[in-house]
C-alpha positions in Angstrom: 59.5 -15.4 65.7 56.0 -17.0 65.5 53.9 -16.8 62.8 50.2 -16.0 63.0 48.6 -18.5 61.5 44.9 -17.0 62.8 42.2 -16.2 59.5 42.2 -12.9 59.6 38.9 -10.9 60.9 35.7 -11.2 59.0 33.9 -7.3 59.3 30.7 -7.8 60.4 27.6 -8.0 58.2 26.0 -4.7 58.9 22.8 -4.9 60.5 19.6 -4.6 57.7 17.7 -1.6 59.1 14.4 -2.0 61.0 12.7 -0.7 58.2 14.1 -2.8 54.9 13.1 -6.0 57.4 9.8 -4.8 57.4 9.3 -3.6 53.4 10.5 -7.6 52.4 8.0 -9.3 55.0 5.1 -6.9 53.3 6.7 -7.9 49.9 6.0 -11.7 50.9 3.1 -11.2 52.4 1.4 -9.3 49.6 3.1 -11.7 47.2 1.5 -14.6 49.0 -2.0 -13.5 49.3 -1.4 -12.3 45.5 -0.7 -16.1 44.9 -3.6 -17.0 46.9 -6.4 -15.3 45.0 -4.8 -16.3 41.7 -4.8 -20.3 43.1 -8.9 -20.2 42.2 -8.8 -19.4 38.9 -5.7 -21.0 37.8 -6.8 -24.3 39.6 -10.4 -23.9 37.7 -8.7 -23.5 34.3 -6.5 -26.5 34.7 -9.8 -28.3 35.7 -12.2 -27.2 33.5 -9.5 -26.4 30.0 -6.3 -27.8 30.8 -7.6 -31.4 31.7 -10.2 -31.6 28.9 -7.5 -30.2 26.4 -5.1 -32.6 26.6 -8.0 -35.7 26.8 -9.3 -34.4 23.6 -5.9 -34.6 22.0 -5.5 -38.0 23.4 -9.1 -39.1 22.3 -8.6 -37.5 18.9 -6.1 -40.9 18.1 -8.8 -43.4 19.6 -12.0 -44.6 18.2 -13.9 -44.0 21.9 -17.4 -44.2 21.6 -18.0 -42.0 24.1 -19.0 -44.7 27.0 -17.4 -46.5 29.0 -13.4 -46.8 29.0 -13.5 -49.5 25.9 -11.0 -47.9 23.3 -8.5 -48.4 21.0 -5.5 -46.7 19.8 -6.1 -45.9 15.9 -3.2 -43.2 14.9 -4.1 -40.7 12.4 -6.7 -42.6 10.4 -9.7 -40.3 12.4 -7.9 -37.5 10.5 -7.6 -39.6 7.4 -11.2 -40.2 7.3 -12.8 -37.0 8.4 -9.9 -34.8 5.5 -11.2 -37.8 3.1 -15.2 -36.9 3.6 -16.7 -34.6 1.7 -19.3 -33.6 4.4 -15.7 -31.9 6.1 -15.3 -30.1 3.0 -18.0 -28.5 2.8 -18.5 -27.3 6.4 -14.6 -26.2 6.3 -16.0 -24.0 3.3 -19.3 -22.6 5.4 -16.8 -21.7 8.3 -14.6 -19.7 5.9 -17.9 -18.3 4.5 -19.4 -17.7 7.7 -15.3 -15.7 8.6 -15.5 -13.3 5.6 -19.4 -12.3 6.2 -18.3 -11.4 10.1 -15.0 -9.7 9.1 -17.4 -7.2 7.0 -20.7 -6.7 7.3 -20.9 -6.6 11.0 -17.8 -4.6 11.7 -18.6 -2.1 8.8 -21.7 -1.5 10.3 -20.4 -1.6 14.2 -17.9 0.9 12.9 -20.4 3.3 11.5 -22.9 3.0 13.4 -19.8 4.1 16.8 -18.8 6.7 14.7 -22.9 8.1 14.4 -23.4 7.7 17.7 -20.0 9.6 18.9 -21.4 12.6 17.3 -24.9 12.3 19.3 -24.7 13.3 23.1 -28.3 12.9 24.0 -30.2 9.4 24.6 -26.5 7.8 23.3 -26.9 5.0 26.4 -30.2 4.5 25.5 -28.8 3.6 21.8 -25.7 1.6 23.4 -28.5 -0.2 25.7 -31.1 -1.0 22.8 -28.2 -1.9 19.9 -26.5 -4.6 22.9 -29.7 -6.3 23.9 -29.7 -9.0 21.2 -26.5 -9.8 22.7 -27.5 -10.4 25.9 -30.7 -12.4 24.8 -29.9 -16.3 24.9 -29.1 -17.8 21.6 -32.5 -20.1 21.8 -34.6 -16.6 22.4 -32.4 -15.3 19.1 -33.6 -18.1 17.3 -36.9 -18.6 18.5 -37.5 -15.0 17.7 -36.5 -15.3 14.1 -37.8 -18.9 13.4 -41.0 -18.1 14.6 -41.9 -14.6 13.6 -39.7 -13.5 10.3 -38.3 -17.0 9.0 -41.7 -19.1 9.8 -43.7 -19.6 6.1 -46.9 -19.8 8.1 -47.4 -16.9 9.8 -44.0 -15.0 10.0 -42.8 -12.2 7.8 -41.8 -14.6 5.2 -45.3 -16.4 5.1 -46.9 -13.0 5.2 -45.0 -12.1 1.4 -45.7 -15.6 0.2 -41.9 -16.2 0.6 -40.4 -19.4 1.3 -38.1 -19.7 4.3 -35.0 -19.3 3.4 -33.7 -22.1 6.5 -35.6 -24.8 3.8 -33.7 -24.1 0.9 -29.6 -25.2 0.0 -28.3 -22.0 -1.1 -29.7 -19.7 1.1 -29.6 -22.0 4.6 -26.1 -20.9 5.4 -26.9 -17.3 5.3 -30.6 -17.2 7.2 -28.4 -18.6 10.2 -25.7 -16.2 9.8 -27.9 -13.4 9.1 -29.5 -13.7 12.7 -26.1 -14.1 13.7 -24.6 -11.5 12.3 -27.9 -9.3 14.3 -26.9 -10.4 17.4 -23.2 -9.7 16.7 -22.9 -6.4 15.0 -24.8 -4.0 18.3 -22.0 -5.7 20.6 -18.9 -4.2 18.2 -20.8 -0.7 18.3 -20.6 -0.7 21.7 -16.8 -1.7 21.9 -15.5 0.3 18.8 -17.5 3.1 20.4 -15.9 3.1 24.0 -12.7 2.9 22.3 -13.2 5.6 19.7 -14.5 7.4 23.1 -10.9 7.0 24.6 -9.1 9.2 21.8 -7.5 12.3 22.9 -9.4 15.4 22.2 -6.8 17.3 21.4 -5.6 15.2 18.5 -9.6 15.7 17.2 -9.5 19.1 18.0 -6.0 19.8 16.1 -7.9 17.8 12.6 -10.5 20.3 13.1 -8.6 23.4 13.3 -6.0 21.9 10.2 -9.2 21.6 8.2 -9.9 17.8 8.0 -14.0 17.1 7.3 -15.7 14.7 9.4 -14.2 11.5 7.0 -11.5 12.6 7.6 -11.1 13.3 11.3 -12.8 9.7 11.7 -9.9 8.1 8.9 -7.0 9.9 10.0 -7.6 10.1 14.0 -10.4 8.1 15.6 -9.0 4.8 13.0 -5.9 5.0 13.9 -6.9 5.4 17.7 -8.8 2.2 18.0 -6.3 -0.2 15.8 -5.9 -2.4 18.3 -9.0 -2.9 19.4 -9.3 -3.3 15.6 -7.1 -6.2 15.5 -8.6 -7.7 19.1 -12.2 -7.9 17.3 -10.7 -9.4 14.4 -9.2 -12.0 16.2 -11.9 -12.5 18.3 -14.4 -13.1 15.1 -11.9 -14.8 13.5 -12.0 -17.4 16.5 -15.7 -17.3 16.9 -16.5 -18.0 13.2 -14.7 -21.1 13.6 -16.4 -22.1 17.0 -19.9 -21.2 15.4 -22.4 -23.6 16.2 -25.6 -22.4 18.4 -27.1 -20.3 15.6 -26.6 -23.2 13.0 -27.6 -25.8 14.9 -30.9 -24.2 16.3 -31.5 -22.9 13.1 -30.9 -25.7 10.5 -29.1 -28.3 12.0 -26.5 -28.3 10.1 -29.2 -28.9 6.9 -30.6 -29.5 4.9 -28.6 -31.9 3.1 -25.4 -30.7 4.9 -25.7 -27.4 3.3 -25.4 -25.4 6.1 -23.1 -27.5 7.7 -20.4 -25.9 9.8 -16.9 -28.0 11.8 -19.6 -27.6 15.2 -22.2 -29.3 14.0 -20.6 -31.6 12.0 -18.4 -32.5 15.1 -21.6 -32.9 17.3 -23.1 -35.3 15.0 -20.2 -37.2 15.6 -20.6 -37.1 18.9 -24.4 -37.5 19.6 -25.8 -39.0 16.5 -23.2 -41.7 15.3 -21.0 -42.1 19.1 -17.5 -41.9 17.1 -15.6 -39.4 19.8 -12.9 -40.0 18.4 -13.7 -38.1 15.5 -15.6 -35.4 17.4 -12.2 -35.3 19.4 -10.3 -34.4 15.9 -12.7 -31.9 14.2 -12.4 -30.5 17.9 -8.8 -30.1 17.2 -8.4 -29.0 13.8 -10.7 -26.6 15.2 -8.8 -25.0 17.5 -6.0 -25.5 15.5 -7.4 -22.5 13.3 -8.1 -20.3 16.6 -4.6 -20.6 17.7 -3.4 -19.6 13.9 -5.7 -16.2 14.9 -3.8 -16.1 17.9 -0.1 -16.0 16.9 -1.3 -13.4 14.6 -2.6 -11.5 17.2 0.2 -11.7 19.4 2.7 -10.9 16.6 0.5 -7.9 15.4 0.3 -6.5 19.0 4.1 -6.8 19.0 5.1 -5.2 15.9 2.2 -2.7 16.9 4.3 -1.9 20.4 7.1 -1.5 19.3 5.9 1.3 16.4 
């Protein structure tokens, strides 16, 4: 008897239905022009941050002057010398200044001023509209503005009350250029703690009101709560810019007089345009960011543990 040594029959692979062939091609189809309206932006970013990111780091270690492709490899020692100067000092101390002025007095007033202006239903986008358009102004109108008409001792507010400017003096430079700052700065939170206080459910309001709670409290115990994380976004977010500031002091003061209004931008840019060490630009560039991606972690571990509440 004869063994039969044939495989045995494979069943057939059912044939996929007309209508799954059709759902995958508009899956690939929609992932590809997904891909292909991304490719812009992603393409720009590795351009414009990406590429200038990682030279910075590199130049950082070099003692580049900025022209030309004449430079040498120097280690650490741009660190070693800029940690070593006191000038660094002193505008790492006017940066943490300039962070704990933004983390209050704007926000405090962003904050109330929401809060007031959730309560009012008439001319409330005029408000939004008139509070938001320093914000919009360009840093040199801010400054021009303030330079010319309060600040200037011939002629401004200050002259007019036989009161010297307060951008000429060392202890009050600092805070002349974060006050207009600051004015700029604070009309742009009302608008975004008040779109999100906007976005609280009514019926959680409406439930404080009917358990008794006064208006302090309705804003403490609901609308706060509410708008945490656009809380913590904003803190971030000043936390990031206070260490980026630059236009306001450099317009302002320049950085003066006698460095005491110096903050990391300008004293970077001086490296950069006044003396030609890049190099040392590049590292005050990095311990720069090295403080905005501290704010950042914390963000991202704050919306975490806030998620998962």
């Amino acid at each position: 008897m004869t063994a039969n040594l044939a495989p045995p029959a494979v069943a057939a692979r059912p044939a996929r239905p007309p209508a799954a062939r059709t759902r995958n091609a508009h899956l690939r189809k929609r992932t590809a022009i997904n891909y292909a309206l991304v490719a812009p932006a992603l393409v720009l970013s590795i351009v414009v941050v990406v590429i200038p990111g990682i030279l910075t780091l590199l130049f950082a270690f070099t003692d580049w002057s900025g022209i030309g492709f004449d430079f040498a490899f120097v280690g650490v020692d741009n660190f070693r010398e800029i940690l070593a100067d006191p000038v660094f000092a002193t505008s790492l101390t006017n940066n943490i200044t300039w962070l704990v002025l933004f983390l209050t007095l704007p926000a405090i007033v962003g904050l109330l001023t929401a809060a007031l202006l959730l309560r009012r239903k008439r001319m409330r986008t005029f408000y939004q509209v008139i509070f938001l358009m320093p914000y919009v102004l360009a840093p040199v109108v801010n400054a021009l503005i303030w330079q010319t008409i309060i600040y200037n001792p011939n002629g401004g507010v200050f002259g007019a009350l036989g009161i010297p400017s307060p951008t000429a003096s060392m202890q009050t430079s600092l805070y002349a250029a974060a006050a207009v700052d600051m004015w700029h700065y604070w009309g742009f939170l009302t608008v975004v703690y008040l779109g999100a206080m906007r976005q609280t459910p009514m019926d959680q309001v409406e439930a404080a009101v009917v358990d008794g709670a006064s208006g302090w409290g309705v804003f403490r115990h609901v609308y706060l709560p509410s708008i945490r994380p656009t809380l913590m976004l904003m803190g971030v977010m000043t936390v990031i810019f206070s260490f980026l500031a630059f236009d306001y002091v450099f317009l302002l003061t320049q950085g003066g007089p006698a460095h005491s209004s110096e903050v990391m931008g300008t004293y970077a840019y001086a490296f950069a345009f006044s003396s030609f060490e890049f190099g040392k630009a590049a590292a005050v560039g990095i311990i720069m960011s090295f403080f905005g991606l501290i704010a950042s972690v914390v963000y991202t571990r704050l919306s975490r543990a806030e998620l998962m509440r």
